[in-house]
C-alpha positions, 0 to 999 in steps of 0.5 A, spaced: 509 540 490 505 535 493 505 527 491 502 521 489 504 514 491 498 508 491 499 501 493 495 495 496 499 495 502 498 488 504 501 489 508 505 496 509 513 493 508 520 495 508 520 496 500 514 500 501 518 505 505 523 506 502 519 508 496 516 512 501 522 515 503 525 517 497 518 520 494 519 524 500 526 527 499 523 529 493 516 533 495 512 537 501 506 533 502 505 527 500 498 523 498 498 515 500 493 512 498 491 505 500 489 501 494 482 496 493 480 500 499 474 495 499 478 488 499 479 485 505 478 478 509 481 474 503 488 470 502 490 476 497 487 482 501 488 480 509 486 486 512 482 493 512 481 499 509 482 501 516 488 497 518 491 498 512 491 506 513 493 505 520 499 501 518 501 507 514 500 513 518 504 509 523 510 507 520 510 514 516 509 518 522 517 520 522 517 522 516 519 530 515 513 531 510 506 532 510 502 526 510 495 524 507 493 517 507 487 516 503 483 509 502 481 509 495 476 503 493 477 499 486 473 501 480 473 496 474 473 501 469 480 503 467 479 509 463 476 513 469 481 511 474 484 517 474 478 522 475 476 518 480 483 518 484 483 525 484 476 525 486 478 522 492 485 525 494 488 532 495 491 534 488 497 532 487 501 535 481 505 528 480 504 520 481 509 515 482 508 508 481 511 502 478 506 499 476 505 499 468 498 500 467 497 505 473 503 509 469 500 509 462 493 511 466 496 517 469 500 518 464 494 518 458 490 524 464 496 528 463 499 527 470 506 527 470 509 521 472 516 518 476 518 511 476 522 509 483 527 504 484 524 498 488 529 494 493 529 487 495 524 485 490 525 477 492 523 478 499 519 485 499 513 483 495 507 483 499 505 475 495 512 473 499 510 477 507 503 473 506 507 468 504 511 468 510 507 470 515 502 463 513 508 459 514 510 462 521 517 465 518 519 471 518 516 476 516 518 482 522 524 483 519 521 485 513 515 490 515 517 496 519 516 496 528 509 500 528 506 494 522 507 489 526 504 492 531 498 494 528 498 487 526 498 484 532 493 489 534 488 486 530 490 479 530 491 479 523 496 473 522 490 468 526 485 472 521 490 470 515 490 463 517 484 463 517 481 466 511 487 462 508 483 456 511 476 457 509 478 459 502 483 452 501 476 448 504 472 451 499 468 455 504 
């Protein structure tokens, strides 16, 4: 059975991977897509499509199960969400999510939907990580090895310090 998990990745964390993890007890592939695929360089959306797919291939590189990281791109306009989802991944036979409005899309498509336990909500929460890494605190610890690499790689707390920058000066 293949699987289904979205998420913005904003960046790629620990609660993520857990999620990430039980999904994947639970299936033989598993499709991750990577959220507001076009969004990027803002306070909100700090990295790339790009960045964002190599955080993800990365960190679940150890996991037992096949693995397709797929970059979806937002499509205002909720009623055809779910074609277009499908349109772009591998099928998969069942979504997990959390989200409700992601939930009762799927569900309306008929695609069966799992919800998963979420861990650490107060600090595993990308506003929190975004947070974190602005203020110089630690955020390290809350994302797994192969993300802070990719995000010292791509210089991305100089680049989230920056957008932040412009964007609190009007720029």
């Amino acid at each position: 059975m293949r699987g289904f998990y979205i998420g913005r990745f904003q960046p790629y964390h620990d609660g993520h991977h857990q999620m990430v993890a039980e999904i994947a007890e639970e299936v033989d592939e598993l499709v991750l897509a990577v959220g507001s695929a076009g969004d990027s360089h803002t306070p909100r959306n700090p990295f790339t499509a790009g960045e964002r797919v190599m955080m993800v291939n990365k960190a679940v590189a150890a996991f037992d199960v096949a693995t397709y990281v797929v970059p979806i791109e937002d499509l205002d306009r909720n009623a055809v969400w779910v074609s277009h989802v499908q349109s772009m991944c591998p099928e998969f036979e069942v979504a997990y999510s959390n989200n409700p409005l992601v939930v009762q899309l799927f569900r309306e498509a008929g695609v069966e939907v799992r919800t998963t336990p979420m861990f650490d909500r107060d600090v595993l929460e990308g506003t929190e990580l975004r947070s974190r890494i602005l203020a110089g605190d630690d955020w390290r610890a809350h994302v797994p090895d192969p993300v802070v690499d990719v995000i010292e790689e791509v210089d991305g707390v100089a680049r989230m310090r920056a957008v932040a920058d412009t964007d609190a000066n009007g720029g």
